[in-house]
ZADO-1210 file (C-alpha; in nm, 4 decimals, padded with zeros to 6 digits):
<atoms>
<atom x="01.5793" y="03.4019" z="01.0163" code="UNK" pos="1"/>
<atom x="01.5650" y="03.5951" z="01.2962" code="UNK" pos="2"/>
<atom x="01.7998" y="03.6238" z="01.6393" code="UNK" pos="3"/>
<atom x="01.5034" y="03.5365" z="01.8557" code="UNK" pos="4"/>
<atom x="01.4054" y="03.2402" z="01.6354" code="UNK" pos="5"/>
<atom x="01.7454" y="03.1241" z="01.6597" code="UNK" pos="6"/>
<atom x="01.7633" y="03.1943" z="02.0427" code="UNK" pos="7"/>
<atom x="01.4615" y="02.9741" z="02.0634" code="UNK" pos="8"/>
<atom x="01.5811" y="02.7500" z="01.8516" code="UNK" pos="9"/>
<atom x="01.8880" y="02.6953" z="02.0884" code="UNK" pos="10"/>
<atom x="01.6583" y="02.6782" z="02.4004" code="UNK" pos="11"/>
<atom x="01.4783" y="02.4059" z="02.2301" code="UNK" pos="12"/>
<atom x="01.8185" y="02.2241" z="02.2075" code="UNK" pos="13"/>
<atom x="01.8845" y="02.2659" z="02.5829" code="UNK" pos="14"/>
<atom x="01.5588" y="02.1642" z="02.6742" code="UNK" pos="15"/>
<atom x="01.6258" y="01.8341" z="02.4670" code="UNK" pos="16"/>
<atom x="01.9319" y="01.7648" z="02.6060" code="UNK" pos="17"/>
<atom x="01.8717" y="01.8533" z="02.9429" code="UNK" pos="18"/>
<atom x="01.5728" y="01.5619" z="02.9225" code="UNK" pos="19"/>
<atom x="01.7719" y="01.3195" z="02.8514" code="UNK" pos="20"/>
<atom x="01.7636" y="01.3464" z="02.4512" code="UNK" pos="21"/>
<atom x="02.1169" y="01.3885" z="02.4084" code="UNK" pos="22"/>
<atom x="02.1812" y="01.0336" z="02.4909" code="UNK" pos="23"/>
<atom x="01.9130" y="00.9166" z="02.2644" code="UNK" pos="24"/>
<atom x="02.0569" y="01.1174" z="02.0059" code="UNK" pos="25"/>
<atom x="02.3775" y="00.9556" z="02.0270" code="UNK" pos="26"/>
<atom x="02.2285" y="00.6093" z="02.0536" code="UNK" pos="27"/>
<atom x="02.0565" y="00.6343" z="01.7468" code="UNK" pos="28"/>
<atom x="02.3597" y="00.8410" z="01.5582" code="UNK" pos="29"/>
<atom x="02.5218" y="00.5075" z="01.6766" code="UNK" pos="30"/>
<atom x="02.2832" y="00.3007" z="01.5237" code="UNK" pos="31"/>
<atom x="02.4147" y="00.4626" z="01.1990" code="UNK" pos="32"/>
<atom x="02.7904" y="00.4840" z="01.2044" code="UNK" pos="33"/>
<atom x="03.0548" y="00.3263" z="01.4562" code="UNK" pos="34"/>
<atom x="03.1597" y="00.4332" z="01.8014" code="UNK" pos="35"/>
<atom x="03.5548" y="00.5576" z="01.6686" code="UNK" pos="36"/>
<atom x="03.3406" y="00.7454" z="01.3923" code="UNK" pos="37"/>
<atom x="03.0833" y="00.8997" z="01.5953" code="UNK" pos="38"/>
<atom x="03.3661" y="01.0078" z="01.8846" code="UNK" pos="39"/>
<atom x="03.6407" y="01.1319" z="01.6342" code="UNK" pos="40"/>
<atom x="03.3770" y="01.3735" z="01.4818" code="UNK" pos="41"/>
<atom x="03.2427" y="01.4991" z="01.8111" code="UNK" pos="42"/>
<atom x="03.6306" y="01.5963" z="01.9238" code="UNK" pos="43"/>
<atom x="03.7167" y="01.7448" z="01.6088" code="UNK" pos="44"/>
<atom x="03.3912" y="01.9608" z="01.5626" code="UNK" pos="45"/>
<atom x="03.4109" y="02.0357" z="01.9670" code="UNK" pos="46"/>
<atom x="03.3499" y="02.4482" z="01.9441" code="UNK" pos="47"/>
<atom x="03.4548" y="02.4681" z="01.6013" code="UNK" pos="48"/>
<atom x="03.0896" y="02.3835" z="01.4548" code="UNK" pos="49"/>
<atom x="02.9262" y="02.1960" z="01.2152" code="UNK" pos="50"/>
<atom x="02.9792" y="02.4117" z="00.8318" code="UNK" pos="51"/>
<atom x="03.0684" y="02.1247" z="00.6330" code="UNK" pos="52"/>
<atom x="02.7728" y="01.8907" z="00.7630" code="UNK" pos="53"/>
<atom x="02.5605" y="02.1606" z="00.6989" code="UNK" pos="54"/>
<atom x="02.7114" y="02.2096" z="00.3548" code="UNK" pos="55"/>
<atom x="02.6767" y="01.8642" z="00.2738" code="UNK" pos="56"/>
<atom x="02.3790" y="01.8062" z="00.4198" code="UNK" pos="57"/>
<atom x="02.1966" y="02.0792" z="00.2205" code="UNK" pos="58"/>
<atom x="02.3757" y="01.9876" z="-00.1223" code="UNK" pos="59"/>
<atom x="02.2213" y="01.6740" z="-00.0762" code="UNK" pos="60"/>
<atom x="01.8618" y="01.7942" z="-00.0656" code="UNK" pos="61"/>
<atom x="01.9229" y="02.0333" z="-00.2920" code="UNK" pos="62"/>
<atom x="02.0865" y="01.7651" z="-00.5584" code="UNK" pos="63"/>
<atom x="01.7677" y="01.5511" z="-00.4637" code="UNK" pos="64"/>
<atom x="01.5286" y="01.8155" z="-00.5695" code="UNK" pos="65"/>
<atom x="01.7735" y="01.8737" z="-00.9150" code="UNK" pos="66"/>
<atom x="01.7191" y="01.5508" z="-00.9446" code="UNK" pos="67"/>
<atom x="01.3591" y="01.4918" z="-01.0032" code="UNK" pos="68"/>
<atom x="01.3625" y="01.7821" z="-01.2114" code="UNK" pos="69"/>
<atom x="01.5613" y="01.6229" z="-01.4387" code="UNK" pos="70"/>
<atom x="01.3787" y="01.3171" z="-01.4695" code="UNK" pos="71"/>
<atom x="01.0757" y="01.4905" z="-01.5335" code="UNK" pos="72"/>
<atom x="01.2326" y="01.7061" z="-01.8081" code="UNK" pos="73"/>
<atom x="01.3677" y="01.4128" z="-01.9762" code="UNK" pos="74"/>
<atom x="01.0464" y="01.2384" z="-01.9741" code="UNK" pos="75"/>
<atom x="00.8561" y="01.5072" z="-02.0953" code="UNK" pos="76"/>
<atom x="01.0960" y="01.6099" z="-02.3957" code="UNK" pos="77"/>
<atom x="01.0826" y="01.2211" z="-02.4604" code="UNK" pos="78"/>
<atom x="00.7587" y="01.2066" z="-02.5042" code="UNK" pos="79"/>
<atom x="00.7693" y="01.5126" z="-02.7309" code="UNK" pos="80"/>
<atom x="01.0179" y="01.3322" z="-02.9268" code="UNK" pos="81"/>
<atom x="00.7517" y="01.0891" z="-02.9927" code="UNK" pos="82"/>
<atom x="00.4932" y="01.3175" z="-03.1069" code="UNK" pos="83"/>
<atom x="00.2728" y="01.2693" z="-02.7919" code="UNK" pos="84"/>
<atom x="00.0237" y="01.5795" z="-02.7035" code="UNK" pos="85"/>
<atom x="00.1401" y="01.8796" z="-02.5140" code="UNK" pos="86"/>
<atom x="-00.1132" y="01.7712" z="-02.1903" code="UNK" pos="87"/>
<atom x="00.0604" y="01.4427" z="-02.2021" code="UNK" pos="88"/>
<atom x="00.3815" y="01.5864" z="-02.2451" code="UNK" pos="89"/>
<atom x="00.2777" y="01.7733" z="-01.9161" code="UNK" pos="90"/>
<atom x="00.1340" y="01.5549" z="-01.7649" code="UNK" pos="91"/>
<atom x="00.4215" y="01.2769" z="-01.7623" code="UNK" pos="92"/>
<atom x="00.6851" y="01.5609" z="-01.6761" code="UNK" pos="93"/>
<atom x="00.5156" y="01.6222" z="-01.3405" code="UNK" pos="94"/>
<atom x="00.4592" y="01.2520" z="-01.2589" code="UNK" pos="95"/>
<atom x="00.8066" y="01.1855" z="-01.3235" code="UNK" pos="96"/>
<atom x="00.9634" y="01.4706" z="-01.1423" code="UNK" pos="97"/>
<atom x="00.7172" y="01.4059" z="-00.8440" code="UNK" pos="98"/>
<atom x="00.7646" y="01.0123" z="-00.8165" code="UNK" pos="99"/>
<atom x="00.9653" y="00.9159" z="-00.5583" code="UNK" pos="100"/>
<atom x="01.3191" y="00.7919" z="-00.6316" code="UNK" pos="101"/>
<atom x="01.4301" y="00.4571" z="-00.5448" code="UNK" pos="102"/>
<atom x="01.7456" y="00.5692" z="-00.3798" code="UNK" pos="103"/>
<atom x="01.5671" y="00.9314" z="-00.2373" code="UNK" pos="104"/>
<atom x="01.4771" y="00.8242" z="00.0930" code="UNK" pos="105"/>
<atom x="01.7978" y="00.6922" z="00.1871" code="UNK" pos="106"/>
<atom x="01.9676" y="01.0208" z="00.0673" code="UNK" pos="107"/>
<atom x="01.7358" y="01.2390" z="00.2414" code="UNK" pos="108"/>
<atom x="01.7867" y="00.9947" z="00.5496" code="UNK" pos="109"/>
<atom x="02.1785" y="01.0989" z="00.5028" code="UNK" pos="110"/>
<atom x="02.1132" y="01.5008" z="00.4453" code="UNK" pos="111"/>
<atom x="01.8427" y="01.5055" z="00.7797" code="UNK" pos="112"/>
<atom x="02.1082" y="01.2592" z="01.0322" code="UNK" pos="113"/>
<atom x="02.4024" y="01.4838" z="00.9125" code="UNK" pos="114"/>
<atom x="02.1950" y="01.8164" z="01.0095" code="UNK" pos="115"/>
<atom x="02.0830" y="01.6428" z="01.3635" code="UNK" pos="116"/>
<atom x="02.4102" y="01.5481" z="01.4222" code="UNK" pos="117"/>
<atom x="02.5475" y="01.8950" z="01.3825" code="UNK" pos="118"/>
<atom x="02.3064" y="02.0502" z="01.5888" code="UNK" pos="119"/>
<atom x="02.4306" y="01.8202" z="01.8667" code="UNK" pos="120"/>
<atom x="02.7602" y="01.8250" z="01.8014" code="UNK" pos="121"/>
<atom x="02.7354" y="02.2270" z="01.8345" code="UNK" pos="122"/>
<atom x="02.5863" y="02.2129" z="02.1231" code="UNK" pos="123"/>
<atom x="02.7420" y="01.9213" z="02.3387" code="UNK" pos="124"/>
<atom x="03.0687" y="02.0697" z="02.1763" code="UNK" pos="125"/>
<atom x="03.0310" y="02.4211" z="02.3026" code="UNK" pos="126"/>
<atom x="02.9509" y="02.6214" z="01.9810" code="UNK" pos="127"/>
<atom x="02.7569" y="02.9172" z="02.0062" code="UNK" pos="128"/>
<atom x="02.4161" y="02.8195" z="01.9042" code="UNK" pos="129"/>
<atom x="02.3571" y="03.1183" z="01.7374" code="UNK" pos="130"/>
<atom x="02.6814" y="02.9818" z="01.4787" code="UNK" pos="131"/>
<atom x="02.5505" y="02.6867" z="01.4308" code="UNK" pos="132"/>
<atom x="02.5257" y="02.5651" z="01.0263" code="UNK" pos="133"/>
<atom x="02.2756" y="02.2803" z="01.0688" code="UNK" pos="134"/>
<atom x="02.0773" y="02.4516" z="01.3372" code="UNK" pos="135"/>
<atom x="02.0820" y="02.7882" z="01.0516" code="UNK" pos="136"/>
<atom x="02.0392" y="02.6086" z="00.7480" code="UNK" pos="137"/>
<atom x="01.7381" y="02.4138" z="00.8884" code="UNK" pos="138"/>
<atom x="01.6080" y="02.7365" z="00.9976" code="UNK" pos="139"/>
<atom x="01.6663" y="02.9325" z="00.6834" code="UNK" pos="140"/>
<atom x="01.5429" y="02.6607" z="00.4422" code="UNK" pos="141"/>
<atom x="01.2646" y="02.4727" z="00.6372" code="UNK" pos="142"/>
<atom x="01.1485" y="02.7136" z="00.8931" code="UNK" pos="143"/>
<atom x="01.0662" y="02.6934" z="01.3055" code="UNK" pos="144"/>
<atom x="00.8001" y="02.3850" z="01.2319" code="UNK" pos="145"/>
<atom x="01.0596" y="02.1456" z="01.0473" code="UNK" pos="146"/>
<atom x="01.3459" y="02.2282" z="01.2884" code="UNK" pos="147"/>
<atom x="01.1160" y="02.0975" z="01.5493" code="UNK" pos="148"/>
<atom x="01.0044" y="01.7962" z="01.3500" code="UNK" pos="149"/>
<atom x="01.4109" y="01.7468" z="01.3291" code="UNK" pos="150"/>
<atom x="01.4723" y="01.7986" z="01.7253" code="UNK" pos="151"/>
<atom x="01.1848" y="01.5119" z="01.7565" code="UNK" pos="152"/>
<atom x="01.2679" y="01.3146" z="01.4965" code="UNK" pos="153"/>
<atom x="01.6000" y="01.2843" z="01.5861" code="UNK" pos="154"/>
<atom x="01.4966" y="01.0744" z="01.9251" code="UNK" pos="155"/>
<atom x="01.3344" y="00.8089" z="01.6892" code="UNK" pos="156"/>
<atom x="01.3987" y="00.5789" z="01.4044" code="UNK" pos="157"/>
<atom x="01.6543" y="00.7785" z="01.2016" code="UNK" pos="158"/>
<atom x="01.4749" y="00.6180" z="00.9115" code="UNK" pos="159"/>
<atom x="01.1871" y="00.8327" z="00.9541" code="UNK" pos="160"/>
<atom x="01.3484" y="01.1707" z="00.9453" code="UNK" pos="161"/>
<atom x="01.2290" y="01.2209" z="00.5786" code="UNK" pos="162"/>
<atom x="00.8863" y="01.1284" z="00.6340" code="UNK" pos="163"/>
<atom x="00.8705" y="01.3616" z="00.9176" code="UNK" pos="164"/>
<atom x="01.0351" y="01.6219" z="00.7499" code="UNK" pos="165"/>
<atom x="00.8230" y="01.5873" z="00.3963" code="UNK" pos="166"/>
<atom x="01.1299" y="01.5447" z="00.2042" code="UNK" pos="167"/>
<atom x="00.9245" y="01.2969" z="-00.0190" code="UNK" pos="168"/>
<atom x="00.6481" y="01.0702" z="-00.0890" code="UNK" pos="169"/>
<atom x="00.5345" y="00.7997" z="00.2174" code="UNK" pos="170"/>
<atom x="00.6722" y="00.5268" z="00.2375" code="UNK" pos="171"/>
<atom x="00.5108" y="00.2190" z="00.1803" code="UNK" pos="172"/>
<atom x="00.3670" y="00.1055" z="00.5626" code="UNK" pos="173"/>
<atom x="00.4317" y="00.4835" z="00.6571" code="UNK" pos="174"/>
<atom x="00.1775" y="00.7804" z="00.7379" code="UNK" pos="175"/>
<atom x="00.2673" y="01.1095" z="00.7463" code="UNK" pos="176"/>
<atom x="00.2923" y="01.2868" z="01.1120" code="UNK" pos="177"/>
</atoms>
């Protein structure tokens, strides 16, 4: 990550809230979690930043991706276990670790709010952009594209941040952007 993509990265912040997105960013943070909640975070985290969303946020994903490894590790060395062939041994170890989750929306819902929230917590709190965790980490990780898919996705239906981000499979009813 460079300077200038996180400079740009932090004009694309102003840009949102000076349009008005602020506001729907809070609306739909609120949408999530209670006022008291929402406005004892934003004093606490005013100018100190956002490391331990950012921490969290990226354990999550991270523990999410562990996660279907694991599941398609066990079902592969099950079906070795069994005798089965080696293709099908294969084959059922990257089905399984490549199925969606039941519970693996909702936790990438969790990791994606708790970045977006940081970002605007940094910034209506009067971080340096440039220190920001969420706005970093995104960057690192994900790249320009998915921050910006964040910033957007973050005026909408929290509940699509995932889809939007490709953290996982569609959801049933969904398309991808």
């Amino acid at each position: 990550m460079t300077r200038a993509e996180t400079d740009n990265a932090a004009r694309a912040c102003t840009d949102l809230v000076a349009a008005g997105g602020g506001d729907t960013i809070a609306a739909q943070v609120l949408r999530h979690v209670s006022d008291t909640t929402w406005n004892a975070l934003v004093e606490r985290h005013r100018g100190s930043g956002c490391e331990a969303l950012a921490t969290f946020a990226r354990a999550l994903l991270d523990g999410k991706k562990s996660l279907h490894g694991i599941v398609g590790t066990v079902v592969g060395r099950l079906l070795a276990a069994l005798g089965r062939p080696r293709i099908e041994q294969v084959f059922a170890r990257e089905l399984a670790a490549r199925v969606p989750l039941p519970f693996g929306h909702e936790v990438a819902v969790a990791a994606r709010g708790l970045q977006a929230a940081g970002i605007f917590v940094c910034f209506t709190g009067g971080a340096v952009m440039q220190d920001c965790a969420c706005l970093r980490d995104l960057l690192e990780h994900e790249g320009r594209a998915q921050f910006d898919n964040l910033l957007q996705g973050a005026l909408n239906d929290w509940s699509e941040l995932p889809t939007r981000m490709h953290d996982g499979a569609v959801m049933p009813g969904h398309q991808r952007p």
